[in-house]
BALUMMI-986845 format. One record per residue (C-alpha): x, y, z. Coordinates in Angstrom, 3 decimals. Example, Ala and Ser with C-alpha at 12.3 -4.5 7.8 and 13.67 -1.06 7.14 Angstrom:
12.300 -4.500 7.800
13.670 -1.060 7.140
END
This chain:
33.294 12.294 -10.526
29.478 12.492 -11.164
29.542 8.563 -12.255
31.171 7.626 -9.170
28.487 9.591 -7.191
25.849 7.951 -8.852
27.020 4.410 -7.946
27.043 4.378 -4.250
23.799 6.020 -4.649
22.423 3.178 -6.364
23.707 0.734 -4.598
22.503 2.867 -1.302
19.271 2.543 -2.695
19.533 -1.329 -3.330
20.107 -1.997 -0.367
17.491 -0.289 1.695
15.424 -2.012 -0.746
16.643 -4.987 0.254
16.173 -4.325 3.790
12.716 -3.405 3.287
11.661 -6.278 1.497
13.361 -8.757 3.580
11.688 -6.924 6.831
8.169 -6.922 4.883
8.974 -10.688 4.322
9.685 -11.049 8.114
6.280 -9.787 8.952
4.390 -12.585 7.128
6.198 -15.123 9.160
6.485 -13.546 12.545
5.127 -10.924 15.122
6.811 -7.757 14.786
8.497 -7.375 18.415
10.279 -11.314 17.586
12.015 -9.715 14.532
15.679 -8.842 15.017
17.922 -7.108 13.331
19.665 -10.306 12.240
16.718 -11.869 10.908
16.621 -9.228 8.643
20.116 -9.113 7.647
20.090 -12.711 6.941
16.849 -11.878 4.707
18.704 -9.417 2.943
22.001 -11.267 2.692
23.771 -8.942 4.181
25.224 -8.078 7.878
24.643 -6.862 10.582
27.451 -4.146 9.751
25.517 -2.477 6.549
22.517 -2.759 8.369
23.660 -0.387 10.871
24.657 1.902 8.458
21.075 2.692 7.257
19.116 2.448 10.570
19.855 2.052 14.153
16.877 -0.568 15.136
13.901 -2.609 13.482
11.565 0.463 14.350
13.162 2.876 12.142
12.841 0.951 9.488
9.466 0.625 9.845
8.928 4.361 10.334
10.753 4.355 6.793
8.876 1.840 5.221
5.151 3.925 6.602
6.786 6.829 5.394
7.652 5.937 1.946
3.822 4.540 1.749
2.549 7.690 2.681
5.494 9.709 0.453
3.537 7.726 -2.905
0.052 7.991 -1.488
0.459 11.512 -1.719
2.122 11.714 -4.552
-0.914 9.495 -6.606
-3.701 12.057 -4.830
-1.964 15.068 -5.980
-1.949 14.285 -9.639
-5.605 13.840 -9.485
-7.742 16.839 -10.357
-10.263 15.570 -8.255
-12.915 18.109 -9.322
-13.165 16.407 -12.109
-12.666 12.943 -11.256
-15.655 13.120 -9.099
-17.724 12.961 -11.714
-15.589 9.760 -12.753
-14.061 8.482 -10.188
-12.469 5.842 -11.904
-9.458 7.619 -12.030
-8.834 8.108 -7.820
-9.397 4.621 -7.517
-6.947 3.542 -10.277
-4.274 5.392 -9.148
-4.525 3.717 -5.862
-4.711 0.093 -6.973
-1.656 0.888 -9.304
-0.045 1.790 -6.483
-0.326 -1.810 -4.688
-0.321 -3.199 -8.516
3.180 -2.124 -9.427
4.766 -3.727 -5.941
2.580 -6.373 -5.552
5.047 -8.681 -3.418
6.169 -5.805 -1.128
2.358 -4.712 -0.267
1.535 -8.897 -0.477
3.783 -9.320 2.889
2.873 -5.815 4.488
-0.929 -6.981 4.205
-0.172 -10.567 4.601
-3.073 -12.308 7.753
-0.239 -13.669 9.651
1.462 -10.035 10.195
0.354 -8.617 13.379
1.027 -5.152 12.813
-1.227 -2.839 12.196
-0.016 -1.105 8.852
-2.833 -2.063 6.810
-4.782 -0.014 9.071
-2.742 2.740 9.040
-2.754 2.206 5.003
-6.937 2.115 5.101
-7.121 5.284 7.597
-4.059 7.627 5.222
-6.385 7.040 2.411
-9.543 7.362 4.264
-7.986 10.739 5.241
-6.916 12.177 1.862
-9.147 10.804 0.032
-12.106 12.591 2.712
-10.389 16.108 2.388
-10.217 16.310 -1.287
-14.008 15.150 -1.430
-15.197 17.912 0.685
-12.930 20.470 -0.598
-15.370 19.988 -3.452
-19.038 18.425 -2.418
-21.117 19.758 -0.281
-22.338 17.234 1.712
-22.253 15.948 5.699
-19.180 14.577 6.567
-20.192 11.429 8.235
-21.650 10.423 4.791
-18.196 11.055 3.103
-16.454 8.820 6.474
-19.243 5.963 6.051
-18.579 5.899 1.740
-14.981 6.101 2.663
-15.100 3.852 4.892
-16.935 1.162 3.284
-14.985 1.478 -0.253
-11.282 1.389 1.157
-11.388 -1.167 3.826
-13.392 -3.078 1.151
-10.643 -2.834 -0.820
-7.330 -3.638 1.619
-9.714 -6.239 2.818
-9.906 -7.977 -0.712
-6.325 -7.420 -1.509
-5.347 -8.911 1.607
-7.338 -12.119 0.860
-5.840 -12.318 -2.514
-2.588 -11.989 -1.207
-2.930 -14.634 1.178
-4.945 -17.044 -1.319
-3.030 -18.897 -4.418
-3.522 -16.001 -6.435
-4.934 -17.654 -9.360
-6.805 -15.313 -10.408
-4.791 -12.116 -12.128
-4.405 -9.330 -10.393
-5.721 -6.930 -12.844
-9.579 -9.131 -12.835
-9.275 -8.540 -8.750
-8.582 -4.951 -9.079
-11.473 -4.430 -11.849
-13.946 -6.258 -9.704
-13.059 -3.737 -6.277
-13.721 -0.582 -8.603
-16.871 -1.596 -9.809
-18.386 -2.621 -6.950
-16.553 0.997 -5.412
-18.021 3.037 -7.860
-21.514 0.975 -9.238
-22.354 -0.695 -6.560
-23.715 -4.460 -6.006
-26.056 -4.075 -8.717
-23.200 -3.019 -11.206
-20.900 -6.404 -9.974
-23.993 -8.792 -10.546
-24.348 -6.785 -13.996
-21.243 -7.433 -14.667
-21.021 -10.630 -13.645
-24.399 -11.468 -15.235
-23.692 -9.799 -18.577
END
């Protein structure tokens, strides 16, 4: 009884996934309001049917998809003991770019240039957010310095994730994400340092 439980969760799962991708997908190609519900199912390779039985329209999958962002944004903030990682902070802004790192071609359409929805934003101002009430649970400084530092590091950062995305992505991943933290955390004297040294 508990295997056959299992198995329509898993397949549950699957396809959602599948539906979220294939949406994601959708965006790179087209304005949000032109795709329909059969666009995605055809993206999936599935129907119309078993797309019905997860969501009633295009907009709550989005909602899911903006949720489930959020869901593992939270989740990567809360394991940081940020008191700490202030002094290295390193650590907050590894735990984001893993994030994006370990689903690189679902976050590649979500940020693609050709989407015109706004979810990158809403990406740059969660972070902003969290990242903002953690800091000044713990430094005592003026908040607009926390919002400009904020703003600065994580737009900079969508921003150059977004252009890798949408470039031939020759370069690894991994040399893209080093480069954003150490101009994040040293500045550009650090990046010409490093790229000096």
């Amino acid at each position: 009884m508990t295997a056959e439980r299992r198995t329509p969760d898993r397949r549950i799962i699957k396809t959602k996934r599948a539906i979220k991708n294939a949406f994601a997908k959708l965006l790179s190609q087209k304005d949000i309001n032109n795709i329909t519900i059969s666009d995605i199912a055809a993206e999936a390779d599935i129907n119309r049917k078993t797309f019905y039985n997860y969501y009633a329209g295009v907009h709550e999958v989005i909602d899911e998809i903006e949720n489930d962002i959020i869901r593992r944004f939270d989740d990567a903030l809360t394991e940081i003991d940020f008191k700490n990682s202030l002094n290295s902070p390193y650590l907050i802004f590894e735990k984001l770019t893993n994030i994006i790192n370990a689903d690189m071609d679902f976050f590649g359409y979500l940020l693609s240039m050709n989407s015109n929805v706004s979810l990158s934003s809403k990406i740059t101002d969660l972070l902003t957010g969290k990242v903002k009430l953690l800091i000044l649970r713990y430094v005592e400084t003026e908040e607009t310095r926390v919002d400009i530092m904020l703003e600065f590091m994580i737009s900079g950062m969508v921003a150059v994730y977004k252009r890798w995305f949408n470039s031939d992505r020759s370069e690894p991943v991994e040399e893209i994400s080093s480069q954003i933290k150490t101009l994040a955390l040293q500045g550009l004297n650090g990046f010409l340092d490093m790229e000096i040294g």
